[in-house]
Structures are given as structure tokens and as C-alpha cells.
N, C-alpha and C positions, 0 to 999 in steps of 0.2 A: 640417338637411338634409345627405345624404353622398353627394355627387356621385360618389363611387368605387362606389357601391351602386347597387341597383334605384331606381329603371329607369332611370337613366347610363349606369352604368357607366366613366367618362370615367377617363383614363388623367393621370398628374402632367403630360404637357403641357399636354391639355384644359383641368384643373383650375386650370392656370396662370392662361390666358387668361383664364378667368373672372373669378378675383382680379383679375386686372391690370386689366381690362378696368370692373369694379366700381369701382376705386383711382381711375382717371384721368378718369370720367365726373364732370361736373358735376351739380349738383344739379337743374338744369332735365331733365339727360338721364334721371338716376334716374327722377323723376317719371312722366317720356315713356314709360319703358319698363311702366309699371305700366297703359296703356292700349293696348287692342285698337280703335284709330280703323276707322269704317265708310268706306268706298268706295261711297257709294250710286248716283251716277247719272254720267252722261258729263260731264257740267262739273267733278267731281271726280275724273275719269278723267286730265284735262289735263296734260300737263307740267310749269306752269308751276303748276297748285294742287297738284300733287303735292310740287312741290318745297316749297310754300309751309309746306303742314303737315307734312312731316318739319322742315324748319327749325325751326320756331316749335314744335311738341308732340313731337318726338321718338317716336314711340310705338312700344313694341315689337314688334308686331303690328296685321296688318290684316284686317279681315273684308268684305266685297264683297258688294254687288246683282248677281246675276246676267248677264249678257252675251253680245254673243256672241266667237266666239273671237279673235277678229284684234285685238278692245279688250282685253278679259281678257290676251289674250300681253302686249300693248306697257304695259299698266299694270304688270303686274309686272316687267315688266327696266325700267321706270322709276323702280320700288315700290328695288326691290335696288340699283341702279348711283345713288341719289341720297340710300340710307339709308346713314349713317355706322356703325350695325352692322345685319350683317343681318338680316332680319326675318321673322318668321312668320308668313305668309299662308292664312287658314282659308278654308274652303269647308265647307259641309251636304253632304256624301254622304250622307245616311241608308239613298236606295235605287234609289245610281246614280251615274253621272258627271254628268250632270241640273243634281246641286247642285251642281256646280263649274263650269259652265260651257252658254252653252243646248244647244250640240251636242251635249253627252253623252249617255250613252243611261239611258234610264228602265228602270230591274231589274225590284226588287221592294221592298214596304215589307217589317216588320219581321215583320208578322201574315203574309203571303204566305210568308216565309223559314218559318216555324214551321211553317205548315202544308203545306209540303214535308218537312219533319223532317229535315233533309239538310245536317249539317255541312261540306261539301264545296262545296255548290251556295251557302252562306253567305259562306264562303273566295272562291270566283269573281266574287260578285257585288262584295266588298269589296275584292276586286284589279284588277276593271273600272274601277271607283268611282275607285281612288287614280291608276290611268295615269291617266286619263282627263283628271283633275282636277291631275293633274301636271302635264299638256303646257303650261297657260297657269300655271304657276307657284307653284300652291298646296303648300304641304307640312304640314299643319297639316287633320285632318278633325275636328267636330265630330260626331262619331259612334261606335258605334252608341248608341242608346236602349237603358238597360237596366234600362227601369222595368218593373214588373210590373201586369197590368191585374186588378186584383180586380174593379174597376170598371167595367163594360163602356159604363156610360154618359160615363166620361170620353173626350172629345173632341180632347184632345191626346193622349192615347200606344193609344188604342187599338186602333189600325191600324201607328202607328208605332213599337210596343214589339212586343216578340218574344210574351209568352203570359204565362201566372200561374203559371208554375211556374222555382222557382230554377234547379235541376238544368238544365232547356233554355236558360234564359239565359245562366248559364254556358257553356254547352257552346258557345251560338252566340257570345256575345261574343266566345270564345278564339278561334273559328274566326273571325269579322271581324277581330280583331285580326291575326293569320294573313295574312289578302290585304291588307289591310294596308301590312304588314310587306314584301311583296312591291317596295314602293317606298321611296323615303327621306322617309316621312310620321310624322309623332308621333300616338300613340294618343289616343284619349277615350274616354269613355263620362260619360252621363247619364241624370239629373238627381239629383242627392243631394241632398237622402238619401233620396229615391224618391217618384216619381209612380202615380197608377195605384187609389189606392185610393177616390178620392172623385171628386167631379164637379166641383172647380172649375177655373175655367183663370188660371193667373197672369198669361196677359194682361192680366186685368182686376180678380184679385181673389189677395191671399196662397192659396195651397197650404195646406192643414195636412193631414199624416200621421197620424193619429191611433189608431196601433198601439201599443202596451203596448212597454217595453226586450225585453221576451222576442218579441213576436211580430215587431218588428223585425230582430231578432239571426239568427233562424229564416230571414226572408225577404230584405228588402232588402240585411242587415248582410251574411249569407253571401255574395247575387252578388258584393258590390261587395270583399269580405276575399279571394274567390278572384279575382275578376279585377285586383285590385291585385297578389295575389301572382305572377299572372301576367304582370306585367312593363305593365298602364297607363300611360303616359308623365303626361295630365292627367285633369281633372275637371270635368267643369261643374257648380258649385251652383246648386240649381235655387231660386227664390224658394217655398222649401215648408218650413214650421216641422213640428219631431218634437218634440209640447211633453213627452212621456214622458221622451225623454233629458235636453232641456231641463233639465226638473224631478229628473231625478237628477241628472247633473252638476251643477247649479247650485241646493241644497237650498234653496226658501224661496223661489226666482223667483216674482216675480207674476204673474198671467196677460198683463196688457198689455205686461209686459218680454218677454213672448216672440217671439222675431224669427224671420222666413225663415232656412235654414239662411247665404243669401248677406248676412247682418247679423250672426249667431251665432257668437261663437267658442267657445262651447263645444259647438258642431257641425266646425265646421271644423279649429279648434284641437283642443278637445279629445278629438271622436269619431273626426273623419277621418284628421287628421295624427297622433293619440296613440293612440288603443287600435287602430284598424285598421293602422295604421303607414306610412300612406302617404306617401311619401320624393317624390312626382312635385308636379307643378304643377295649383294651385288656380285655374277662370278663374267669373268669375260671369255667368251667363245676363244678358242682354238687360237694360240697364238701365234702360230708358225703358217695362217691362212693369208694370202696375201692381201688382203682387205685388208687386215693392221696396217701393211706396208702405205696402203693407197693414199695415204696424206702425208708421204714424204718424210715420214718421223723414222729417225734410226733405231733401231731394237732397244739402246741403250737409253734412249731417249723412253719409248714406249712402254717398258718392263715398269719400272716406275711413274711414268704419267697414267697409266691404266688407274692405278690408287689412289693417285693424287686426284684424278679428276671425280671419283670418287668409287669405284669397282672394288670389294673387298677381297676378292680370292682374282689371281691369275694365272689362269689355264695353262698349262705346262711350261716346264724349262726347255728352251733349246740347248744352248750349253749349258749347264745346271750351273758351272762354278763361274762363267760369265753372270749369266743371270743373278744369282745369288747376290755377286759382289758388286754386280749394279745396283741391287737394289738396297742392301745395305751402305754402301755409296747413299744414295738420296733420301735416306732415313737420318743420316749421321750430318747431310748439309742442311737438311730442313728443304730441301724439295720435296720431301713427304713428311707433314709435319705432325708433332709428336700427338696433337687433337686428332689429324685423321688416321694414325695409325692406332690408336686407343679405340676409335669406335670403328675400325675395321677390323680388330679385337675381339670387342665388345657382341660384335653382330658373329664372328665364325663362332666364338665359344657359345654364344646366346642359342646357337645353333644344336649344337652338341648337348647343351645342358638339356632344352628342350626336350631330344630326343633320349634322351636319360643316359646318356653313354658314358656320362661319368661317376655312375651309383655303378657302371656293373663291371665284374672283374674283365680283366683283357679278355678269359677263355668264354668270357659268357656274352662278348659281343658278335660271336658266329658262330651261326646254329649248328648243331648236333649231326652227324654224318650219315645218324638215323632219319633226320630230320630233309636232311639231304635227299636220302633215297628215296623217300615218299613222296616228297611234291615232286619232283623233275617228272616229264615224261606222263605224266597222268591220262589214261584215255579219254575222261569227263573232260579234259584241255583238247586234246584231239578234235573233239566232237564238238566243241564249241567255237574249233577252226573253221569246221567242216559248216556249221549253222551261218556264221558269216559269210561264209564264202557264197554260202546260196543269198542270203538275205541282202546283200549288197549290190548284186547284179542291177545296172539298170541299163535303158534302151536309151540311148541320145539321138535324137532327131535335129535335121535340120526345120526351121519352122520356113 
């Protein structure tokens, strides 16, 4: 990883901090920082459990149950002013400020965006999305979806991905990245190494893509090679195996060695970070989704192979103090060895510096209550529900 590079860019001081900051964290803090801990309900909203588990798990990030705004504000200048470094708080905008927060306003999904064709009205919706989701303190979207629906009967992206054509994906990811950008948020997109072609939902069951290297390369490979080059900050890996690549990358693999690409390093390591080149931060989809489970690998086993095979952040604890002490477990044997816990480090803090959360005091990483009150709710947001809502209607014919 070259934090002086895309998508950094970070300057010898930046780059300092990171160092230093890597150097002088304990081993418990290293750990902490490899978990994206959930925020699920008001008893974890508290002061006093807030403080509990940054003490105790350190974690780098935090991901949240929905709210409404006056909880959401006060959890995150709790989240900030009691985390020893600062911390990256996601929020789902897929198709709105909605997902950050209950106030926020409801857009459009991804299939609504497409079928306005309107890289402009894309930009707007994702810069509504990021104030919005600002105000209570997130900086950090999991979004946009940039899977492709060949499959119209799958149930996860088919309203929530953009269409089955690369060229618009691209066009509209760059533009969501775009509004975006408009706030001091870190980019995504997902699900790698792509949804959309079959019927299953990893809720409940592994993914598998089951496209040839060429017909990959063609579709999925290009959105995700141009929107990397265009400056993606992270990644979500989705629990979806590409047994194609699999099987070239790794000549001779068996069928049953074949993992979700969030178990896979030679999806992660070797597709995503090596031949695509992607220099940003790896986070793995939902871990308690039974698509983890679908390659047979014990929890104890998967908590720690998610990083090893190269994923820098993973997505919630289920036990925390199981979790935890697995994963410190396989830090201390060298199943997660001390090169790739450095530059899974190296890429969370690269993160953070970037977005400058380490120049600003804890009270000044979330905005003002005045600041609050003004975006939420806005009618010009209304209205620009209301413009969608018309401009997306289309007629489907049988031919």
C-alpha cells in the first residue's frame, strides 16, 4: 500500500502520523482497529456502554441501527470525544439520507436513478444522501451498489443496483462518487466481485458468480478497474465466490476449497489488490450473513481468515469477546502475519488521515446541533423526491 498514491493521496506529515501512530498502539489496539463494531439499539447508544466497548475492543469503526436524530447526534460526539483515535462511522445511503439517519429524506434506489438516465440527478441524490448523513456524524457511506442485474429475479440488487450495462454503472458510480465528494465522506462501492447474476441471497446462502475470466473481465472487472481508477477510497466484499478466477489464479483448487470472495485471497489479494490495483481499503459484508458460513469454515476459522486472505476491516462482532480473542489468537500465531496486519493498518489509518480526522479535535468531528437542524427535513429535499418520482416512471412492454 502507497499512501502518497490514489486514493490518499496524504502528504509526509499525514504519512507520519500513520507510522507513528501504528508504532505506539498496543496489540489489543491493533486488533480493535481490524473491527467495524455495530451500534444496534438504545442500550448501546449509552455513555457508559459506549465508553465500555471502545475501552475493552478498540475498534476502528462503527456501523449503527437507524435512529432518530437527537440519538444518532449525541452517540457520535460520544463515539469521537471517548475513541482514543478517531473513528469511521458508516451509515447505508444507497437512496437517501434515510440510511443515515430516520429524518433523512427517501430519493431514489438505484433502478430509479438508471431509469432517469441522468448523471446529474445521480450526483444530487448522493450529495443530499452525504449532508444529510453528515449532520449526525457519519463519514463513511456504504454505497453505491455496483452490481449488475443480469438476473432480474435476484432479490438483493435488483432495484438496488443501477442496470446490466457496465458503461451506465460506471457513468453513475463516478457521478455518486461526485456528490459524494461534495462532503468530507470516504467512497464505496459494492459487492465484489459482483452480484446480480443469479438468484441467491447471501443472507442465507454463499453467492457464486459463475461467469468465465473473460466474461468477468468484460463486465464486472471493467465497472469495478474504472471506478477504482477513479479514485474509490474502499470496497465491500461481498460473500460471492468467482470459482473461474479461483481456478486460474489458484491451478488445481478443489471445488470445496472454493471460498466467498470475503474468505479468498486470491480474489482479494490477488484479483482486487494485484491485477486491478486497487491501493484503497478492503471492508467484508455483514458477518453473521450466512454466505460466510457457505464454505464450511467455522466462525473461529473465518474472523481471522477474512484478513489474512487479505480484507482489512471486518464487519461486526458476533460475540465481541469470542471474536476479539480469536482474532488476537491468529495475530500472536502468525495466521495473520505481522506484514499483513501493518498494511491493514496502514490502509484503515490511510483512511482516516485522508479524511483529516486526525487534525480535528474529537468535538469537531460532528457537526453543530445548529447544523443539524438545518439540513434534516429540508423542502428543496422533498421536492427533489417529488422530481424523481415523476422523472423515473417508465412503461415496460412486452416486444
Amino acid at each position: 500500500v502507497d499512501l502518497r498514491q490514489k486514493p490518499y493521496y496524504l502528504n509526509e506529515e499525514q504519512v507520519k502520523w500513520v507510522e507513528d501512530t501504528i508504532a505506539s498502539m498496543t496489540v489489543e489496539e491493533k486488533i480493535g482497529q481490524l473491527f467495524v463494531n455495530m451500534v444496534a439499539n438504545a442500550d448501546e447508544r449509552r455513555p457508559e456502554a459506549i465508553k465500555a466497548v471502545l475501552s475493552t475492543y478498540h475498534p476502528g469503526a462503527i456501523r449503527y441501527h437507524n435512529a432518530p436524530k437527537e440519538e444518532l447526534w449525541e452517540m457520535a460526539k460520544n463515539l469521537q470525544e471517548y475513541s482514543k483515535i478517531p473513528l469511521l462511522i458508516a451509515s447505508n445511503c444507497e437512496m437517501g439520507g434515510n440510511g443515515g439517519v430516520n429524518e433523512g429524506t427517501t430519493l431514489a434506489n438505484g433502478a430509479a436513478m438508471a431509469a432517469m438516465d441522468s448523471e446529474a440527478e445521480v450526483r444530487r441524490m448522493a450529495a443530499i444522501s452525504a449532508k444529510e448523513s453528515e449532520a449526525v456524524g457519519c463519514n463513511w457511506n456504504f454505497a453505491p451498489v455496483v452490481d449488475l442485474t443480469y438476473n432480474w429475479r435476484n432479490t438483493i440488487v435488483q432495484l438496488r443496483a443501477f442496470n446490466d450495462s457496465p458503461e451506465d454503472v460506471i457513468r453513475y458510480g463516478k457521478a455518486f462518487f461526485k456528490g459524494m465528494r461534495t462532503r468530507n465522506f470516504a467512497t464505496c462501492m459494492k459487492h465484489f466481485p459482483g452480484d446480480g447474476t443469479e438468484e441467491n441471497d447471501q443472507h442465507l446462502i454463499m453467492g457464486i458468480n459463475d461467469m468465465s475470466v473473460e466474461e468477468w473481465d468484460k463486465s464486472f472487472g471493467r465497472v469495478y478497474k474504472a471506478l477504482i481508477d477513479e479514485g474509490c477510497m474502499t470496497i465491500m466484499a461481498g460473500h460471492i465466490a468467482l470459482p473461474a478466477y479461483s481456478r486460474k489464479l489458484c491451478p488445481g483448487i478443489r471445488d470445496e476449497d472454493i471460498r466467498p470472495a470475503t474468505l479468498a485471497p486470491e480474489l482479494i489479494t490477488g484479483l482486487l489488490k494485484g491485477q486491478l490495483g486497487f491501493n484503497g481499503l478492503v471492508v467484508t459484508d455483514a458477518s453473521h450473513m450466512i454466505g460466510m458460513f457457505g464454505a464450511s469454515v467455522s466462525r473461529r476459522e473465518q474472523v481471522p481468515g477474512a484478513i489474512a486472505a487479505g480484507c482489512d476491516m471486518f464487519l461486526f462482532f458476533n460475540d465481541p469477546d469470542e471474536d476479539f480473542s480469536v482474532m488476537l489468537e491468529a495475530y500472536r500465531n502468525g495466521t495473520i502475519r505481522e506484514e499483513r496486519m501493518t498494511e491493514a493498518l496502514t490502509r484503515i489509518l490511510g483512511l482516516k488521515a485522508h479524511l483529516g480526522l486526525n487534525k480535528r479535535k474529537p468535538e469537531e468531528l460532528v457537526p453543530t446541533p445548529e447544523f443539524l437542524e438545518k439540513v434534516l427535513g429540508k423542502e428543496e429535499y422533498k421536492e427533489t423526491t417529488k422530481s424523481i418520482s415523476r422523472d423515473c416512471l417508465t412503461l415496460v412492454k412486452y416486444k
